[in-house]
PLY file of the C-alpha trace (Angstrom):
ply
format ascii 1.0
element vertex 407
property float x
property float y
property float z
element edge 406
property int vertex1
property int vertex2
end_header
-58.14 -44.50 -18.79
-57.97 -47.75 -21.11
-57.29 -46.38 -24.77
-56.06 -49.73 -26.39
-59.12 -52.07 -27.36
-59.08 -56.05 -26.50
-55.46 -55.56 -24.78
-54.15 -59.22 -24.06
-54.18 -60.35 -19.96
-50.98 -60.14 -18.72
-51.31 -62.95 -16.16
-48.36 -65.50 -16.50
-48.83 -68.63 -19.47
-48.66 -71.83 -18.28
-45.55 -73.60 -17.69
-43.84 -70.22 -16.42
-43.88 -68.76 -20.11
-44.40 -65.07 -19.94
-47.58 -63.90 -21.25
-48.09 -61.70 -24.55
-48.20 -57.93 -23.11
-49.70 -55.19 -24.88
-47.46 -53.77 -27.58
-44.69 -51.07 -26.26
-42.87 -48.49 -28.38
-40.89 -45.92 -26.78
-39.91 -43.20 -29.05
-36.37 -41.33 -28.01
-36.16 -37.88 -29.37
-34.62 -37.41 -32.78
-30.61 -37.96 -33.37
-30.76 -39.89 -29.53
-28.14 -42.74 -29.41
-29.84 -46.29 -28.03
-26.09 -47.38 -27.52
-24.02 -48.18 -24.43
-21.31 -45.65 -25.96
-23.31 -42.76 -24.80
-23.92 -41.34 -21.09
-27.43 -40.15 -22.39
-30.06 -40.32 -19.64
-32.75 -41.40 -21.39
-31.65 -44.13 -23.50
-30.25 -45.12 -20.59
-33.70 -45.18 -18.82
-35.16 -47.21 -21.75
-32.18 -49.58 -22.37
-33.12 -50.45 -17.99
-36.87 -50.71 -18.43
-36.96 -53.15 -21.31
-34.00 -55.10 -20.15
-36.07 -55.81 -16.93
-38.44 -57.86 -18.50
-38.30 -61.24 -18.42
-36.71 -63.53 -21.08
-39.28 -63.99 -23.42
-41.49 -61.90 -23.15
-43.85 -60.85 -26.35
-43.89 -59.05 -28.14
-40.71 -57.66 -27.70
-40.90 -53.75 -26.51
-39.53 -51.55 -29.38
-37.16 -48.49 -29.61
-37.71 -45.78 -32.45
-34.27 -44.99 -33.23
-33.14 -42.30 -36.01
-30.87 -43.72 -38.75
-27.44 -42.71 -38.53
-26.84 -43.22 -34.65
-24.91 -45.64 -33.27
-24.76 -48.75 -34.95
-23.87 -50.89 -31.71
-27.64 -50.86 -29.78
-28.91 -52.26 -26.26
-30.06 -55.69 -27.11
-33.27 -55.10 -24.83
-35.57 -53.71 -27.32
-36.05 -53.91 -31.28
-34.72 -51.02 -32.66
-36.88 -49.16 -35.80
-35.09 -47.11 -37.42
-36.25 -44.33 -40.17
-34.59 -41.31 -41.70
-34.44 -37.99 -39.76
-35.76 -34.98 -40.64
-33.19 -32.31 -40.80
-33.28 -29.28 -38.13
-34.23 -25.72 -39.64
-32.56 -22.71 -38.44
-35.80 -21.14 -38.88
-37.67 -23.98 -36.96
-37.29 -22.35 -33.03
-38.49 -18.66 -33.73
-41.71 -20.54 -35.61
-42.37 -22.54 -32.74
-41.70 -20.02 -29.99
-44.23 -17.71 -32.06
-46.77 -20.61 -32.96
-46.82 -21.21 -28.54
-47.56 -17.91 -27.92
-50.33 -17.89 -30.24
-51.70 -20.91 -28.75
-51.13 -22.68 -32.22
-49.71 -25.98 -33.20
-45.52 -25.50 -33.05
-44.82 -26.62 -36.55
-40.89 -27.10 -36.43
-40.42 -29.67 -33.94
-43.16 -31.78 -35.38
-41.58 -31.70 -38.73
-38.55 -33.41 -37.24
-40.95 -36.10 -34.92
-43.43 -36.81 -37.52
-41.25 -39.28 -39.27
-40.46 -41.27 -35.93
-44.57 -42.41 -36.48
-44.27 -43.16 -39.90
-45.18 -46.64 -39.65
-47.52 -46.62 -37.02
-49.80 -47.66 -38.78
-48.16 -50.82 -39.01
-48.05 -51.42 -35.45
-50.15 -53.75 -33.38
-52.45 -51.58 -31.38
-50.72 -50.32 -28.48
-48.96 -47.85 -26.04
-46.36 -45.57 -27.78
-44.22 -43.64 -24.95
-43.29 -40.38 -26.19
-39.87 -39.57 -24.34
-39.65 -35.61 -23.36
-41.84 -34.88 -26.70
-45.10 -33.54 -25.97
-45.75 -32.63 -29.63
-45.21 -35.73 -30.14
-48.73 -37.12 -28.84
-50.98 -35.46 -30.88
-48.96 -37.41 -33.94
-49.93 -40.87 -32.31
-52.75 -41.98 -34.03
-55.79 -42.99 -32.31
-55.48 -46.73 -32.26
-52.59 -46.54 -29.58
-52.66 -45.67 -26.16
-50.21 -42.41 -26.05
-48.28 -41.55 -22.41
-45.95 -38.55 -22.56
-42.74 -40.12 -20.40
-41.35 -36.66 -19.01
-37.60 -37.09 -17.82
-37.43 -32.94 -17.69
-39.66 -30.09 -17.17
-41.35 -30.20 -20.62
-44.20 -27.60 -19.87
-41.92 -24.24 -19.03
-42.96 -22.52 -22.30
-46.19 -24.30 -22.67
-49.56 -22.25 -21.32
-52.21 -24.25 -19.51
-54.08 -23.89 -22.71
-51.73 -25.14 -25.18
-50.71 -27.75 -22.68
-54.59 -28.97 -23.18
-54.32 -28.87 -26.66
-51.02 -30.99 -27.23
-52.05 -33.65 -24.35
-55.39 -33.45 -24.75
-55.78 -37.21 -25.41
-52.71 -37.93 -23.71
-53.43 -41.56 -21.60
-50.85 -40.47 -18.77
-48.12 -38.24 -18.32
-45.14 -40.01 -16.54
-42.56 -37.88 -14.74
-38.96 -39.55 -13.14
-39.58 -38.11 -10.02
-42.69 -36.65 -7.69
-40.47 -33.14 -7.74
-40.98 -33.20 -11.44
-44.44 -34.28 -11.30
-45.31 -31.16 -9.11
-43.18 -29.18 -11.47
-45.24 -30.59 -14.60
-48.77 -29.66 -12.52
-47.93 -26.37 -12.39
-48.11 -25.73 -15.97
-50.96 -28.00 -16.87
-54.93 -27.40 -17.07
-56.80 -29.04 -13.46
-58.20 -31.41 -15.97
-54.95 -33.37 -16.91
-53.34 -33.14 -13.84
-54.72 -36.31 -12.62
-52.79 -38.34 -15.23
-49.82 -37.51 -13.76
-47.78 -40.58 -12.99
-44.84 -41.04 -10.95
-42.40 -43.45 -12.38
-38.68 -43.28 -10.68
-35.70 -44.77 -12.14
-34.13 -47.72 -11.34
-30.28 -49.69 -11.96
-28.31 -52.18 -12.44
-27.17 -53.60 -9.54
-25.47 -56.23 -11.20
-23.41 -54.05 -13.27
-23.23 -51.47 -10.69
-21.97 -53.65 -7.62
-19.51 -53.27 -4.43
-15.69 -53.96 -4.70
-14.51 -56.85 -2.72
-12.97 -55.04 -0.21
-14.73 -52.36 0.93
-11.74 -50.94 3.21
-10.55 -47.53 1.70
-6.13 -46.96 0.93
-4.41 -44.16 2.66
-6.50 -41.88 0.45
-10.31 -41.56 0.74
-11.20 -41.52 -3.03
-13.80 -39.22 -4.24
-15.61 -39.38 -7.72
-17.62 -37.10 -9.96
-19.23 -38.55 -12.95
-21.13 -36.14 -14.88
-21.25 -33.87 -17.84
-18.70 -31.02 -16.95
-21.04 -28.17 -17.32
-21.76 -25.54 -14.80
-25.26 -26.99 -14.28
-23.79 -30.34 -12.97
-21.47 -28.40 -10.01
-18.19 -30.21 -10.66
-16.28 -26.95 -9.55
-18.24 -26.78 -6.19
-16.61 -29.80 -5.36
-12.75 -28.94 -6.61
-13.44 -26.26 -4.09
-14.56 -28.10 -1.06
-11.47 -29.94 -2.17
-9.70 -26.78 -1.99
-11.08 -26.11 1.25
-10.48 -28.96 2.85
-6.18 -29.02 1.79
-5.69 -32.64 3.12
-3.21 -34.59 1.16
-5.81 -37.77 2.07
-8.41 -36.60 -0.37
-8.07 -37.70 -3.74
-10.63 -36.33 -6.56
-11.41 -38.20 -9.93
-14.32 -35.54 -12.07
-15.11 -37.86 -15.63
-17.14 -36.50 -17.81
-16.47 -33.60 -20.67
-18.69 -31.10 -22.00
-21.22 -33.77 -24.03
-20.93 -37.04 -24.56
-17.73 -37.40 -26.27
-14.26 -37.75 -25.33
-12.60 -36.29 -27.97
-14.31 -32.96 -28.13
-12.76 -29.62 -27.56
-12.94 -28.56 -23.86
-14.89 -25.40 -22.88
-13.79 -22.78 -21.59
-15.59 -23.94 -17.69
-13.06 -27.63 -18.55
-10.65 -25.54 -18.99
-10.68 -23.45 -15.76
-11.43 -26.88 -13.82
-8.40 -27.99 -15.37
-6.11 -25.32 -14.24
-7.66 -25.89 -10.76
-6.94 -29.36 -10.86
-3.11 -28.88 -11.70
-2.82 -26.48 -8.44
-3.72 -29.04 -6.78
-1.10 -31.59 -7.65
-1.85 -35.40 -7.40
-4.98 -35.32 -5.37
-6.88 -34.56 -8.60
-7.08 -36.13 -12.02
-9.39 -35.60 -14.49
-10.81 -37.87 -17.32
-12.87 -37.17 -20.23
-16.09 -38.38 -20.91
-16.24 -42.05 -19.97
-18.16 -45.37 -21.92
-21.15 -46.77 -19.92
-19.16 -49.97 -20.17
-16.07 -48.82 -18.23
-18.13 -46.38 -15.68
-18.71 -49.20 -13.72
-15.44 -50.08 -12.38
-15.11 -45.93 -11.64
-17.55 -46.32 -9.21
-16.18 -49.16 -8.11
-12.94 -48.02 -7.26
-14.27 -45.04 -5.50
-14.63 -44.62 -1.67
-17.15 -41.50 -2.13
-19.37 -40.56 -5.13
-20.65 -37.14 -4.82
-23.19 -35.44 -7.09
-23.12 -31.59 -6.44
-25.46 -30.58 -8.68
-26.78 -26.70 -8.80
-29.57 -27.82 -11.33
-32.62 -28.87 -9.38
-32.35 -32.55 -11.12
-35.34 -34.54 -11.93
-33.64 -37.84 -10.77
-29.81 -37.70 -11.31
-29.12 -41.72 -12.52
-25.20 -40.99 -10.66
-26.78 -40.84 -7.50
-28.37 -44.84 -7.82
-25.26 -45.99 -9.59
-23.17 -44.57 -6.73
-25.93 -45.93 -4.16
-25.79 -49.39 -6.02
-21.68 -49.57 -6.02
-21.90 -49.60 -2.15
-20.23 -46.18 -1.29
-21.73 -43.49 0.45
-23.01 -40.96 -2.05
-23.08 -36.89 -0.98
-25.96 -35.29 -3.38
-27.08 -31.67 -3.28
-30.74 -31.47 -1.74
-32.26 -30.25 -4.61
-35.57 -31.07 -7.12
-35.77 -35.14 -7.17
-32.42 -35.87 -5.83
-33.34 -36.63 -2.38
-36.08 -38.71 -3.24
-33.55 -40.44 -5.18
-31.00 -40.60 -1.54
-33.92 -41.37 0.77
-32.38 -41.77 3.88
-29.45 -43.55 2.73
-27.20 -41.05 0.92
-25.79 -37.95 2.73
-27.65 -34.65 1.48
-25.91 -31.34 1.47
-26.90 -27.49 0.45
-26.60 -27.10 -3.53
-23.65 -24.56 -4.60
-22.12 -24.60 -1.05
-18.39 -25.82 -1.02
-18.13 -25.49 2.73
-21.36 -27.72 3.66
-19.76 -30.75 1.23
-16.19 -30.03 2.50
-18.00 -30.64 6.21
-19.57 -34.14 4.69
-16.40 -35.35 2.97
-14.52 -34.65 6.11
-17.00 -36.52 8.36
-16.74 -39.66 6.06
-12.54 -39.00 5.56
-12.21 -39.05 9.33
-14.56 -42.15 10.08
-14.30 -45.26 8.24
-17.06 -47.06 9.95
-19.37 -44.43 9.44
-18.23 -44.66 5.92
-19.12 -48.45 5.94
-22.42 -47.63 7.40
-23.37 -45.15 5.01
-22.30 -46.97 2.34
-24.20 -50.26 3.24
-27.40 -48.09 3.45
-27.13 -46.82 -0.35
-26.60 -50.61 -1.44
-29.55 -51.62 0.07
-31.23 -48.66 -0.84
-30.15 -49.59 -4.56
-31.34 -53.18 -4.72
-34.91 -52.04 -3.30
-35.09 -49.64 -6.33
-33.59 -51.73 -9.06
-35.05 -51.87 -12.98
-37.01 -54.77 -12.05
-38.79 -52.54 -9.03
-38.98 -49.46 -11.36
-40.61 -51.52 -14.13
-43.45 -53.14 -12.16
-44.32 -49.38 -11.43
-43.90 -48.43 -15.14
-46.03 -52.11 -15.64
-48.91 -50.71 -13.39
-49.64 -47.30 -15.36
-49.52 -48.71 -18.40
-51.86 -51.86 -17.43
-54.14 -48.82 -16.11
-53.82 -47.00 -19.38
-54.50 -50.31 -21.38
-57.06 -51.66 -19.64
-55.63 -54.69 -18.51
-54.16 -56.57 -15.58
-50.09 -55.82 -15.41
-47.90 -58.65 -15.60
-45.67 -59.81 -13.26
-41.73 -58.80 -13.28
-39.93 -61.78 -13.49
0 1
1 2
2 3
3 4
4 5
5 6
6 7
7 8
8 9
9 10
10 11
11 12
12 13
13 14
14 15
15 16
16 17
17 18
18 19
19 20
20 21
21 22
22 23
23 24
24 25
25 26
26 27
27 28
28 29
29 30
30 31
31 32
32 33
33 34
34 35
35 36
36 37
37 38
38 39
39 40
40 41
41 42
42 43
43 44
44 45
45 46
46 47
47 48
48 49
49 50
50 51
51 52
52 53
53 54
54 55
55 56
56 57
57 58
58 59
59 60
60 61
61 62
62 63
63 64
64 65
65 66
66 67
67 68
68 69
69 70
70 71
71 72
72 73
73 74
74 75
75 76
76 77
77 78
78 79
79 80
80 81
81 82
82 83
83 84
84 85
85 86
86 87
87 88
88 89
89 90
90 91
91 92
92 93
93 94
94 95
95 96
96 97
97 98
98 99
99 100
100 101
101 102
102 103
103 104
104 105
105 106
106 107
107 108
108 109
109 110
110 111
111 112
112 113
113 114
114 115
115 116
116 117
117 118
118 119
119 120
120 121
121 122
122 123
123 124
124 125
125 126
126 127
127 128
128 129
129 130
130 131
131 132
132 133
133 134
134 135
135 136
136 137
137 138
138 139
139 140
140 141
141 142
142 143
143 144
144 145
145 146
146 147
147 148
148 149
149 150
150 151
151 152
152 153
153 154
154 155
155 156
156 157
157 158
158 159
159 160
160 161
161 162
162 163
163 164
164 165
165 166
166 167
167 168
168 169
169 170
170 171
171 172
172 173
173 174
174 175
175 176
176 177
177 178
178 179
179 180
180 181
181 182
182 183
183 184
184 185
185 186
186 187
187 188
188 189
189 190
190 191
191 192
192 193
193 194
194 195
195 196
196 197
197 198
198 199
199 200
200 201
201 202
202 203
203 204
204 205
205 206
206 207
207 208
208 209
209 210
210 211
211 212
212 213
213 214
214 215
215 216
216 217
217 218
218 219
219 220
220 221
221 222
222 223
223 224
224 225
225 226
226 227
227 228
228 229
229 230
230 231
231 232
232 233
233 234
234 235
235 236
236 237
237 238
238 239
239 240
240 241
241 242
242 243
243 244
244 245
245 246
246 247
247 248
248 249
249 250
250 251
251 252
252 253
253 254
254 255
255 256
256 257
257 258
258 259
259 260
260 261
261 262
262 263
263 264
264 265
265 266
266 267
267 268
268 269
269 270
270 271
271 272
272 273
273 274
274 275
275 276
276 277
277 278
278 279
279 280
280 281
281 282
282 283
283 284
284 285
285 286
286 287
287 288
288 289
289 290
290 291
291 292
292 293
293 294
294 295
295 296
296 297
297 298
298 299
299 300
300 301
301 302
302 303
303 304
304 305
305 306
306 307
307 308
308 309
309 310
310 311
311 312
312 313
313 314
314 315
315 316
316 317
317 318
318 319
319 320
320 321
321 322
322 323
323 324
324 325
325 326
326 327
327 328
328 329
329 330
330 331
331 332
332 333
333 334
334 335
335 336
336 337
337 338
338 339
339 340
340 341
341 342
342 343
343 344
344 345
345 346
346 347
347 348
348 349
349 350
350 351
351 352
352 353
353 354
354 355
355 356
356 357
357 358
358 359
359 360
360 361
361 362
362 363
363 364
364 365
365 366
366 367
367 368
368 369
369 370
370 371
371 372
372 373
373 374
374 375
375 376
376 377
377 378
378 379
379 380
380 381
381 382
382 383
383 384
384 385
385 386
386 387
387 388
388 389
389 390
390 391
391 392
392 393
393 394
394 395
395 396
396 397
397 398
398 399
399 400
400 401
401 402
402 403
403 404
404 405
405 406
């Protein structure tokens, strides 16, 4: 699987220095934010992986970042910035033809080509090409390229083309075994055994347990989430509903995308005239810094993600988990991999089954307690550190070499 020539070892220098590791560059899609200001998944994902490394380390993993986003970046990575290529209106009905016809999709590597341009300038090394497949036929051949899938990529992609695009694609990392399966399904028997499972991790330092874990008179419940239909939020404002007790309190954060000051939709706006029915047991705040998302959770005796969306991972459901509160998640694509046997798991789009779990956890505090001790634990198993030894081993496998220690 090695594609990167005379990789250095990655045992650990003596006198406890960390050793050089083969060169990283993750690529985020175009116009992507590598900034704490946005609730984006992936940069998220990225900010966690390179932060997990030790102090350091060389050389330091980079981030292709478009010019013109955020100015205020993670500190974990060096960003590299170069000028975006600007969307055509034209540029989907060209690609969905150019798929059909089994031909290269020219559109959306117009707008990726220029995240490579100096490639060439780069150490040998493994470029990660986040949810861009046409992205890896663009890497040139003295790096080591892995397609890092955080969604299903494929759905419009034929086995064939699939071949084509990932053809010399070094592995093909999915979030979550769900998604892996998912991915399989549309690619040819030959690539499907460079399908690696990589799941997320968190901050458990950030993310962390109040003080006091007792609950007030109210049992506090929390939704943080984009507040589309996808993510549920209004399956929980009805198990709300359902359950009328004046000892429930609901907080939903989030807004439409990732900014607070945008127009709400008409689904916010229905939520919010649900909301006011309901009088003081629910409030609802817009979309929320990374920063100040923390103490949310914090502050919260229940986090429940009711997602209808058969998520690859959901990242809520480990910061809930690592905040020490029992999380309620709908049992759906890689969410319950994500719960193990920690979280509480309920039907997807079913009001009454979460109203039933809520209830449970309203009316017993030490089960409450309980719960919530399992998701910590849970969390600090399956912190960054943990998920980036496993991202460590599959890219040691696709270098050649032997993976370095975490820490």
């Amino acid at each position: 699987m090695s594609a990167v020539a005379g990789g250095a070892t990655a045992d650990a220098a003596p006198g406890g220095v960390p050793a050089a590791r083969v060169p990283e560059v993750h690529v985020l899609t175009p116009g992507d934010h590598f900034s704490p200001r946005t609730g984006s998944a992936i940069p998220t994902v990225v900010d966690g992986l390179c932060a997990a490394l030790p102090a350091g380390t060389t050389p330091r993993p980079r981030v292709v970042v478009a010019d013109g986003t955020y100015p205020d970046r993670y500190p974990s990575a060096e960003a590299v910035g170069y000028p975006q290529a600007a969307a055509r209106r034209t540029d989907r009905y060209l690609d969905a033809a150019a798929g059909r016809l089994g031909l290269p999709r020219p559109g959306v590597r117009r707008t990726l080509r220029p995240t490579l341009a100096a490639q060439d300038d780069w150490d040998p090394g493994v470029v990660l090409a986040h949810n861009a497949p046409q992205l890896v036929p663009l890497v040139h051949e003295r790096h080591a390229a892995v397609l890092y899938a955080h969604n299903l990529l494929l759905r419009t992609y034929s086995p064939r083309e699939a071949d084509r695009v990932l053809g010399r694609a070094a592995a093909i990392v999915c979030v979550s075994a769900a998604l892996a399966e998912q991915t399989a399904a549309h690619l040819p028997a030959r690539l499907r055994d460079r399908l690696r499972v990589v799941p997320n991790g968190v901050d458990t330092a950030r993310f962390a347990p109040r003080a006091d874990p007792a609950r007030g008179e109210r049992l506090r419940v929390l939704f943080v989430g984009r507040m589309i239909p996808d993510k549920g939020a209004d399956v929980l404002v009805s198990a709300v509903e359902r359950l009328g007790r004046d000892d429930v309190a609901l907080t939903l954060v989030g807004s439409q995308n990732f900014d607070a000051g945008a127009r709400p939709s008409p689904y916010e706006r229905d939520l919010r005239e649900r909301a006011a029915a309901l009088g003081d047991r629910v409030r609802m705040l817009p979309f929320t810094a990374r920063a100040e998302v923390a103490e949310l959770y914090r502050q919260a005796d229940v986090v429940v993600v009711p997602s209808r969306w058969a998520e690859p991972f959901a990242l809520t459901v480990m910061e809930g988990m690592a905040s020490g509160v029992p999380v309620v998640a709908s049992a759906a694509g890689g969410i319950p991999e994500v719960l193990g046997d920690a979280g509480v798991a309920v039907r997807p789009d079913d009001p009454d089954d979460l109203a039933a779990a809520l209830e449970a956890l309203a009316d017993d505090e030490t089960l409450r307690r309980q719960v919530g001790a399992r998701c910590r634990r849970r969390a600090e198993a399956r912190d960054w550190r943990w998920a980036r030894g496993v991202l460590d081993g599959v890219l040691a496998e696709v270098a050649g070499v032997s993976p370095t220690p975490v820490g």
